[in-house]
C-alpha positions as a Python dict, from the first residue, in 0.01 Angstrom:
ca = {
    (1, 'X'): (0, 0, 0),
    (2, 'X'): (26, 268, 237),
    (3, 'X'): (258, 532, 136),
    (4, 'X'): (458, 788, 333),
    (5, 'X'): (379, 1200, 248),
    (6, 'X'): (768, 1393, 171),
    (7, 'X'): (647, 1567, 486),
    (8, 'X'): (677, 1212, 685),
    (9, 'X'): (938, 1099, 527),
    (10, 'X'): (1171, 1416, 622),
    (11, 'X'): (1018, 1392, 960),
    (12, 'X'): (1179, 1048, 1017),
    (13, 'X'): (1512, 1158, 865),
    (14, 'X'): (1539, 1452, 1088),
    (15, 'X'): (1485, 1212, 1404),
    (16, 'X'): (1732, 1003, 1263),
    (17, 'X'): (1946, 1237, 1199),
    (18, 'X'): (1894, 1353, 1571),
    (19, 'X'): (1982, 1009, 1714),
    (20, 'X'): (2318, 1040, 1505),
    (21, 'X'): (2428, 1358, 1640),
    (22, 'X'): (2374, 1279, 1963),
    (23, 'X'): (2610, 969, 2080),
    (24, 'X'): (2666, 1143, 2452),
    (25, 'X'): (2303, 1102, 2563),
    (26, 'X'): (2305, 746, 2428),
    (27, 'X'): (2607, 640, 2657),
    (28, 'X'): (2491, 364, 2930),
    (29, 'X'): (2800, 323, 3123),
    (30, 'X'): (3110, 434, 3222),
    (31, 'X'): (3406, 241, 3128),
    (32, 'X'): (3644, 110, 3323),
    (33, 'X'): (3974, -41, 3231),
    (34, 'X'): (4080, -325, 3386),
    (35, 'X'): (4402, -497, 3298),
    (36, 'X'): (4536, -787, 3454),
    (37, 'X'): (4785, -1082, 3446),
    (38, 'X'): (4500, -1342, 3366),
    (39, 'X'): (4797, -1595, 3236),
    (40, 'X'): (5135, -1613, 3257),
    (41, 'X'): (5420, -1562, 3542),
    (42, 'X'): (5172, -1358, 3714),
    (43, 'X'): (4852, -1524, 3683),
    (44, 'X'): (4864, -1587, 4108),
    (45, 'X'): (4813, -1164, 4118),
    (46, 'X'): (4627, -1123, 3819),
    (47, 'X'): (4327, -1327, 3915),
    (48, 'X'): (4322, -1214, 4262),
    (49, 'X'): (4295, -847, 4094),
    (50, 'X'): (4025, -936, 3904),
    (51, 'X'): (3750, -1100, 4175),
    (52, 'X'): (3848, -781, 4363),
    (53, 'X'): (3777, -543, 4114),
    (54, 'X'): (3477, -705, 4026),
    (55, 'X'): (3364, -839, 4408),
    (56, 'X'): (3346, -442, 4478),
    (57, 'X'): (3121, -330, 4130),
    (58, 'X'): (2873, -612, 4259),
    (59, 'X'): (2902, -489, 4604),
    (60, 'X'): (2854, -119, 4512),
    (61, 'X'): (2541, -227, 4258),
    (62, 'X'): (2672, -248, 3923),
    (63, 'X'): (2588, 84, 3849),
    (64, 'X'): (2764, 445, 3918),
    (65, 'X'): (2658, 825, 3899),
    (66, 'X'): (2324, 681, 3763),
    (67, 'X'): (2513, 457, 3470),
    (68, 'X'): (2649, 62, 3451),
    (69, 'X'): (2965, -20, 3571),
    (70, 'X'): (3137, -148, 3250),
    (71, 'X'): (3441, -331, 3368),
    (72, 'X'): (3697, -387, 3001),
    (73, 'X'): (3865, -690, 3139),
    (74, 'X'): (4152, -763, 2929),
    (75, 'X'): (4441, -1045, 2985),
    (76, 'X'): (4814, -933, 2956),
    (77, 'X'): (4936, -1198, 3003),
    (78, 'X'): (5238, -1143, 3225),
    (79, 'X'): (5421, -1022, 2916),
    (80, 'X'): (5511, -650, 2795),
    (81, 'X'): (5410, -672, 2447),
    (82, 'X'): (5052, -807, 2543),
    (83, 'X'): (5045, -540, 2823),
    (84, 'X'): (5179, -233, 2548),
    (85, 'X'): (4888, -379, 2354),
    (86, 'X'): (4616, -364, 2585),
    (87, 'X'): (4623, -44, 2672),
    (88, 'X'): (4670, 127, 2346),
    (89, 'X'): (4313, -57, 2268),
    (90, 'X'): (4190, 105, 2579),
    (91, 'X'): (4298, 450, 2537),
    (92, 'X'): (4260, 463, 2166),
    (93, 'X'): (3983, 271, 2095),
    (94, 'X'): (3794, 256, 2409),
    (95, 'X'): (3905, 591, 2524),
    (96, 'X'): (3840, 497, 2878),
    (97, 'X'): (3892, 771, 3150),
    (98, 'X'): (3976, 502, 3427),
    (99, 'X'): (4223, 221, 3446),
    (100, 'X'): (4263, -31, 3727),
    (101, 'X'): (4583, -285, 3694),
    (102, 'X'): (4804, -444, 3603),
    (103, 'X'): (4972, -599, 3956),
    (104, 'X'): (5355, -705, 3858),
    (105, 'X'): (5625, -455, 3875),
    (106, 'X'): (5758, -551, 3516),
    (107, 'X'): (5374, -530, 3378),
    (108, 'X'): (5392, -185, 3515),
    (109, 'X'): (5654, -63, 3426),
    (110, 'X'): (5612, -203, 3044),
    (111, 'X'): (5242, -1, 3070),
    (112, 'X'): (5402, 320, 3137),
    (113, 'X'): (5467, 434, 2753),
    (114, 'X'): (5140, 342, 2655),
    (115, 'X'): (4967, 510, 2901),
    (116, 'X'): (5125, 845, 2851),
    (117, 'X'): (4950, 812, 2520),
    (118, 'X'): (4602, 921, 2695),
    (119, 'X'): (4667, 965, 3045),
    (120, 'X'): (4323, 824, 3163),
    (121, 'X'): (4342, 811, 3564),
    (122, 'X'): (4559, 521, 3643),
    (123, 'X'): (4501, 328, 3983),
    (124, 'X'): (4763, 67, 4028),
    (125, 'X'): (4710, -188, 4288),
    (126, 'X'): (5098, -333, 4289),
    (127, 'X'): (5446, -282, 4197),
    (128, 'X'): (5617, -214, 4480),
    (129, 'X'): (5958, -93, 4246),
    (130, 'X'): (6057, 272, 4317),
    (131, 'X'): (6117, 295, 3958),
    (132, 'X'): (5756, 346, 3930),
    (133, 'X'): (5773, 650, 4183),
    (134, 'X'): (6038, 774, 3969),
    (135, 'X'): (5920, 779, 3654),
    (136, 'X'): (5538, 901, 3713),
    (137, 'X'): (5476, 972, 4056),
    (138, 'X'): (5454, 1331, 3983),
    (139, 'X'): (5201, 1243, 3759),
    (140, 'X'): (4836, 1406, 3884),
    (141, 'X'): (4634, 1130, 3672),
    (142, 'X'): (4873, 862, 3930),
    (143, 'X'): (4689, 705, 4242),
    (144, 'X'): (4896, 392, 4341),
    (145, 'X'): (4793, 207, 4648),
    (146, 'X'): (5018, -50, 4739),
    (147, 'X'): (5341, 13, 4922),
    (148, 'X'): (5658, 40, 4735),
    (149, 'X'): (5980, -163, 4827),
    (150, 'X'): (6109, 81, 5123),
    (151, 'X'): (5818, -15, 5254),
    (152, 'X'): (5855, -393, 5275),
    (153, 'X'): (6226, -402, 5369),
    (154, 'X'): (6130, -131, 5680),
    (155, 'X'): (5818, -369, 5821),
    (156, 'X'): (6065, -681, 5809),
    (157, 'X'): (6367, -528, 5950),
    (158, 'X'): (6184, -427, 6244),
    (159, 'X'): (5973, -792, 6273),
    (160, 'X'): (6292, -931, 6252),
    (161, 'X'): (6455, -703, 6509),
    (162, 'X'): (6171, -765, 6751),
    (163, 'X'): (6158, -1150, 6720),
    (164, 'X'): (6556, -1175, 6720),
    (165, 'X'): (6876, -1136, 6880),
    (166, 'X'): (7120, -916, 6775),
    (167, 'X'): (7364, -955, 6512),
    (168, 'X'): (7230, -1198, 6337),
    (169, 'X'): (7344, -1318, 6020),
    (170, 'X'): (7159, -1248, 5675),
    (171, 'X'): (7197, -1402, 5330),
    (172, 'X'): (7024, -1244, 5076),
    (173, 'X'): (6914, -1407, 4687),
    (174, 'X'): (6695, -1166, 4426),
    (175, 'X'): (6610, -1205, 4110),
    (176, 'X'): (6812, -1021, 3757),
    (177, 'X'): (6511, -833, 3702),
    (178, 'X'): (6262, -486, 3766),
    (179, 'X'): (6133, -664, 4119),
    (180, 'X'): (6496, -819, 4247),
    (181, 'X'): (6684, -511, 4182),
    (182, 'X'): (6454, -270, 4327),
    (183, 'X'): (6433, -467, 4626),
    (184, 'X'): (6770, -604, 4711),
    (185, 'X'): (6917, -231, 4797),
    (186, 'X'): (6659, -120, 5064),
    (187, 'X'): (6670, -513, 5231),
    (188, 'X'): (7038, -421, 5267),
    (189, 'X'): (6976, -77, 5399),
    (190, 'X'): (6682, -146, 5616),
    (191, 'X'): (6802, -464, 5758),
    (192, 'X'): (7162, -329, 5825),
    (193, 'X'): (7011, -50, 6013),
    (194, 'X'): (6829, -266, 6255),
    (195, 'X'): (7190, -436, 6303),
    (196, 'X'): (7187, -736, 6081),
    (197, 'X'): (7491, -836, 5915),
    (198, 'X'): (7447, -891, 5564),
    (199, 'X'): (7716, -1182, 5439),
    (200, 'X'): (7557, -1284, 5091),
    (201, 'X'): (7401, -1051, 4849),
    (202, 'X'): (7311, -1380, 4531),
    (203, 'X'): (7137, -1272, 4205),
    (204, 'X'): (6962, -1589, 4040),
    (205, 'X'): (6814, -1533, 3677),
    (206, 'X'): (6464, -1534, 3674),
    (207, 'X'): (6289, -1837, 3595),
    (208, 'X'): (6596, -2021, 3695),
    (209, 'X'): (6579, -2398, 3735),
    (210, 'X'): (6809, -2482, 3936),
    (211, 'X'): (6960, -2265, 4241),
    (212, 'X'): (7154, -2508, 4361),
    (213, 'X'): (7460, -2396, 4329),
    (214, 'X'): (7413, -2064, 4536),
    (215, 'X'): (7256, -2262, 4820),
    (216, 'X'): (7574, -2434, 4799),
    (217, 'X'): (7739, -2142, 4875),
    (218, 'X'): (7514, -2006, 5118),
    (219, 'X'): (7545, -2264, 5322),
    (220, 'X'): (7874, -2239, 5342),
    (221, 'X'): (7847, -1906, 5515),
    (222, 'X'): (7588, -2053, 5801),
    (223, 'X'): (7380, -1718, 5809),
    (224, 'X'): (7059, -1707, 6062),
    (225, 'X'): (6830, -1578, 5807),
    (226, 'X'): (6782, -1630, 5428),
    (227, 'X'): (6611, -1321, 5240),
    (228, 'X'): (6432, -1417, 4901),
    (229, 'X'): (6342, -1152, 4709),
    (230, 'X'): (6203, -1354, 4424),
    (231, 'X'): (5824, -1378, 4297),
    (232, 'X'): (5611, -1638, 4166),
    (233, 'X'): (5768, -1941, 3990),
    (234, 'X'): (6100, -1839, 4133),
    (235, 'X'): (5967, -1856, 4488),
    (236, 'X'): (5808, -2220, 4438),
    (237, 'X'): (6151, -2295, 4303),
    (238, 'X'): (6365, -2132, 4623),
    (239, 'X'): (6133, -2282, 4869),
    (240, 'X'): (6122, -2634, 4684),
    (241, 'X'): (6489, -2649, 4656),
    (242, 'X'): (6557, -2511, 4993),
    (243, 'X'): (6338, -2786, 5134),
    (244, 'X'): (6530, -3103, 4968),
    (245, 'X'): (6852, -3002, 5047),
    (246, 'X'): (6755, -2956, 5429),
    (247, 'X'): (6920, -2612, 5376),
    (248, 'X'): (7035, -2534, 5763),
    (249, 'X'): (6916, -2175, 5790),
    (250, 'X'): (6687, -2125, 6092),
    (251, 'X'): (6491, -1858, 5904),
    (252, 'X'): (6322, -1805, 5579),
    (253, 'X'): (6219, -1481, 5483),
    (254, 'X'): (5995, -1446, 5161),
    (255, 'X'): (5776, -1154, 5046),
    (256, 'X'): (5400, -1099, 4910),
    (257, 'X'): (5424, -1450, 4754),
    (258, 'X'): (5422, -1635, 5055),
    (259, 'X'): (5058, -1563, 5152),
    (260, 'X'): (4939, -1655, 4770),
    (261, 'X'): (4765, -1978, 4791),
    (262, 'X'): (4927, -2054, 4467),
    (263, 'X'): (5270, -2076, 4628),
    (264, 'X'): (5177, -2273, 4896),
    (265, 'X'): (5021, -2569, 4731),
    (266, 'X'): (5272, -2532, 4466),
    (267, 'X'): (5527, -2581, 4742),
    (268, 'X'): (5339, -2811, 4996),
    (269, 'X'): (5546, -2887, 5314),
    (270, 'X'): (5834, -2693, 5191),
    (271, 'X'): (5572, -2331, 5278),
    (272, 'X'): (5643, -2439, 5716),
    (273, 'X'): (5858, -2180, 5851),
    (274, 'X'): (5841, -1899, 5577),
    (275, 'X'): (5802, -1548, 5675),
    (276, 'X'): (5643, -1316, 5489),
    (277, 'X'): (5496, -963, 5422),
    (278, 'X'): (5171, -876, 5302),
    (279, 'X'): (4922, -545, 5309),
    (280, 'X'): (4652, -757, 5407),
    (281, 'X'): (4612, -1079, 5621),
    (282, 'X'): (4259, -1248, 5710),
    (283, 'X'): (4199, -1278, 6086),
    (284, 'X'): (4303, -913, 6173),
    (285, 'X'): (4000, -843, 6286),
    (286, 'X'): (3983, -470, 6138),
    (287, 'X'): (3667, -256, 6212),
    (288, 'X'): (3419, -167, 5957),
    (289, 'X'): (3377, 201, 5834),
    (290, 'X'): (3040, 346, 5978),
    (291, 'X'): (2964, 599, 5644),
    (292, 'X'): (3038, 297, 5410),
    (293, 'X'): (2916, -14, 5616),
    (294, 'X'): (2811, -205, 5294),
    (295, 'X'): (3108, -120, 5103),
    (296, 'X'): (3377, -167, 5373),
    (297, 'X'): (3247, -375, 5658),
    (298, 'X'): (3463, -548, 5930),
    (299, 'X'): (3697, -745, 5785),
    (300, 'X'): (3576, -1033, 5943),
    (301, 'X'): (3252, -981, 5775),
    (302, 'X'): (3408, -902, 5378),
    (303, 'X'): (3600, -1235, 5419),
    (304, 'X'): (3320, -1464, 5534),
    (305, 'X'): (3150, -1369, 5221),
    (306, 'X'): (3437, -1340, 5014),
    (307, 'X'): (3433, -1746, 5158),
    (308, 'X'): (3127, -1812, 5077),
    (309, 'X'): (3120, -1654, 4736),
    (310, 'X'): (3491, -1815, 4612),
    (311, 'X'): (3536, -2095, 4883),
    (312, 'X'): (3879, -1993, 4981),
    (313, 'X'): (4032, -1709, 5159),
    (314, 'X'): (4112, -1385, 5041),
    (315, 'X'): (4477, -1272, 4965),
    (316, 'X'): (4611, -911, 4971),
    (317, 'X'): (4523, -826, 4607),
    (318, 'X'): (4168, -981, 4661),
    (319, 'X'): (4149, -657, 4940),
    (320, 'X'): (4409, -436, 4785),
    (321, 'X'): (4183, -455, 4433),
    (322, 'X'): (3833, -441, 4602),
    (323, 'X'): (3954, -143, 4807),
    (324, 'X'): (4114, 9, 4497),
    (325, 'X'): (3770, -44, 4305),
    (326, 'X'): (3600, 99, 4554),
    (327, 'X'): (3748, 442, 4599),
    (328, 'X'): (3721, 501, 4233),
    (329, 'X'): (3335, 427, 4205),
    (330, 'X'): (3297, 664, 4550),
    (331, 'X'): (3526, 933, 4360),
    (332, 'X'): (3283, 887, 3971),
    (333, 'X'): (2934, 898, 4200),
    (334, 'X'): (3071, 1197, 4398),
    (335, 'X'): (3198, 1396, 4042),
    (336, 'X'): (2828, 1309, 3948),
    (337, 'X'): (2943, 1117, 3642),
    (338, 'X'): (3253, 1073, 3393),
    (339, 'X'): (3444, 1381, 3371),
    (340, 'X'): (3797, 1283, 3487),
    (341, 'X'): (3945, 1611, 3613),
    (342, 'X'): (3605, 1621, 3826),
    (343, 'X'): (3704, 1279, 3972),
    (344, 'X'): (4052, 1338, 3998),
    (345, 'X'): (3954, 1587, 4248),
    (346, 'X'): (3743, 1354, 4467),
    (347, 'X'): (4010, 1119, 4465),
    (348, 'X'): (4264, 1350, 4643),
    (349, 'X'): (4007, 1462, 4945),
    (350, 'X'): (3924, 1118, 5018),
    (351, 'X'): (3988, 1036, 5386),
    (352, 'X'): (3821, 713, 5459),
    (353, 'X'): (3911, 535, 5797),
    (354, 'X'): (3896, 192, 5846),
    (355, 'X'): (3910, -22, 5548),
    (356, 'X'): (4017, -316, 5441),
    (357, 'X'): (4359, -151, 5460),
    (358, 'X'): (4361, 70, 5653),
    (359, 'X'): (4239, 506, 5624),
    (360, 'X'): (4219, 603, 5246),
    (361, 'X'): (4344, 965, 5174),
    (362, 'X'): (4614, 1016, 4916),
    (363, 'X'): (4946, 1181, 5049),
    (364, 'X'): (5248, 1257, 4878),
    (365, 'X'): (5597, 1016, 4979),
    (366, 'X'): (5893, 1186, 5107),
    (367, 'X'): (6052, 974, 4792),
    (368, 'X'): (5838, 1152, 4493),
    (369, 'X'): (5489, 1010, 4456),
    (370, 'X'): (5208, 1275, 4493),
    (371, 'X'): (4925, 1059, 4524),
    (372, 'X'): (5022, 758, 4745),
    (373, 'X'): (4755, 532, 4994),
    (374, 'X'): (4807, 233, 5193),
    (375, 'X'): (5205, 205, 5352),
    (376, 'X'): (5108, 20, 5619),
    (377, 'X'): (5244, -377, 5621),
    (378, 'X'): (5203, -700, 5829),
    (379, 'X'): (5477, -965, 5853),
    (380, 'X'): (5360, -1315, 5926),
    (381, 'X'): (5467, -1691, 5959),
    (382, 'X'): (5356, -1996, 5821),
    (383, 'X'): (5332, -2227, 6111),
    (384, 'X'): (5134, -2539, 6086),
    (385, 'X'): (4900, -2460, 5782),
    (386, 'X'): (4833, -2133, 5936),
    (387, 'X'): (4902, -1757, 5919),
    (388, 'X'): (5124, -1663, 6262),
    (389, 'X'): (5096, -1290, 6282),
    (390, 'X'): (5443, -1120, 6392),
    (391, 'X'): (5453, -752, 6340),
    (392, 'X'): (5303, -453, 6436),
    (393, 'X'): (5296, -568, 6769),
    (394, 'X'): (4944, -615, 6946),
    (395, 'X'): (4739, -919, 7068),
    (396, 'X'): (4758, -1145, 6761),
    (397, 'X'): (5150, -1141, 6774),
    (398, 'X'): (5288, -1395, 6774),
    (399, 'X'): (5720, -1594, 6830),
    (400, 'X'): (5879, -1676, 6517),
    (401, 'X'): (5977, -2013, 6506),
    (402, 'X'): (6265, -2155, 6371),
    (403, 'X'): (6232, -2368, 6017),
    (404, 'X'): (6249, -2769, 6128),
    (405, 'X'): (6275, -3046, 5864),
}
């Protein structure tokens, strides 16, 4: 039997050794965060988040600043507890540098104590609630890119001022929770502004069954246009129970959930008529981005293979998330690999024209948040199984129509 000299031995100890004290030359990839509402009340967002974030590390190559793109998809299931949960396992025990997600304002919001644990850069994709702005816009490790609820309520007040007469009458129903209240006060402001009168401000509870008996009511009042500032199972509901009773309001004005494809085959015929307002609609025909062609061609492009690789259409977070992805792998490859103050700093000179949504660069809102990207909104109509553009103004706009039963 052959047998190894001291001399040998120690020589294979000492490379072991070696290999032990050197984990940093043995990492492959750079870890990536990613938590979303896979199940639950938010599941419609969630998923949507998820094929964009991962759409865009295909896209880019799988690999960034020379490493693999390791994407930590983890399910929070709509709830705060999971979402708490997650991302103490990805700060503590991951200790990744970069999260992307969740979408829901209440998943956000739930995410913010946990996250002050690490402070890893934090790229959120939704919540449109100003809490958010308040609580951590300040915050340099903060890069949200989605529009916050001023931003809605300004875009519809002026679609609705451009399609309508003037005074019309509004009713208005949100939700008891983060999303409702945040929204409700700046539909009021925005929408009284462009000379709407307000008549009905209704709270429903969320996940409410039955909303019956503030229809009831609303009727009653015979406005021109019925605001819903409700998301997910709450909108099917609305809609649904709108759409039995025949409620006689000419116009139906939703928010992001009325592009979702969830909502409208959860609703069916009850979707005809509903307006809605979205950071991203297919068919706008946006121009590609000549440094980045691959990455962020013409829109018309990124959705016939977004088509052909998921067979439906792409909804805002699909973009919003892709985009959102995208940036951040630009930002690692331009740092030259994972130091986070390093890509930080290549996240705030960004100035990308044209993509998906719009010129990325960072700015600061007049309202608090220091790092801030995509404001810009379109409102559209559902009119015969289709997407009617109505606001900004240009060649695809479009007449509101009135809702017929």
């Amino acid at each position: 039997m052959h047998r190894l000299s001291s001399l040998g031995i120690l020589s294979c100890l000492a490379f072991a050794g070696a290999l032990a004290t050197a984990p940093a030359f043995a990492q492959e990839s750079i870890k990536i965060g990613v938590p979303m509402e896979l199940s639950g009340r938010f599941v419609a967002y969630g998923a949507s988040g998820r094929r964009g974030v991962e759409l865009a590390a295909e896209v880019y190559g799988g690999k960034v600043a020379g490493k693999k793109i390791d994407l930590l998809v983890r399910d929070i299931q709509s709830e705060s507890q999971a979402t708490i949960s997650v991302f103490n396992e990805l700060i503590s025990k991951e200790k990744v540098n970069y999260i992307i997600g969740p979408i829901g304002s209440p998943t956000v919001a739930a995410a913010i104590p946990a996250w002050r644990q690490g402070k890893p850069i934090w790229l959120v994709p939704g919540s449109s609630s100003t809490k958010l702005e308040e609580e951590i816009g300040q915050e340099p490790e903060f890069f949200h890119t989605f529009p916050y609820a001023y931003n809605y309520h300004e875009s519809v007040a002026a679609a609705l001022k451009s399609q309508l007469p003037p005074g019309q009458k509004v009713a208005i129903v949100y939700t008891d929770d983060n999303y409702g209240r945040t929204h409700q006060p700046y539909a009021k402001k925005y929408l009284t502004d462009a000379g709407f009168e307000i008549v009905a401000e209704e709270i429903v509870r969320t996940n409410a069954a039955d909303m019956n008996p503030l229809l009831t009511k609303i009727a009653r009042l015979k406005p021109d246009v019925l605001l819903g500032l409700v998301q997910t199972t709450d909108a099917v509901t609305l809609a649904k129970q709108i759409y039995t009773r025949k409620l006689p309001v000419p116009y139906l004005v939703g928010t992001a959930a009325t592009q979702l494809d969830e909502w409208q085959k959860a609703v069916g015929p009850a979707q005809e008529g509903w307006v809605g307002v979205t950071t991203y609609l297919p068919g706008l025909h946006r121009p590609g981005n000549t440094e980045y062609p691959k990455l962020f061609p013409p829109s018309d492009e990124w959705e016939a293979a977004f088509v052909k690789k998921y067979g439906q259409q792409p909804d805002f977070e699909d973009a919003g998330c892709y985009v959102t992805a995208m940036l951040l792998f630009l930002a690692i490859d331009k740092a030259g690999g994972d130091d986070k103050d390093k890509v930080a700093a290549e996240l705030r000179k960004m100035d990308i024209p044209n993509t998906l949504l719009g010129t990325a660069k960072f700015v600061a809102t007049p309202s608090g948040t220091k790092q801030q990207a995509f404001t810009n909104m379109v409102v559209f109509q559902r009119h015969d199984g289709k997407d009617l553009m109505l606001y900004p103004p240009g060649p695809e706009t479009g007449k509101i129509h009135a809702v017929k039963y």
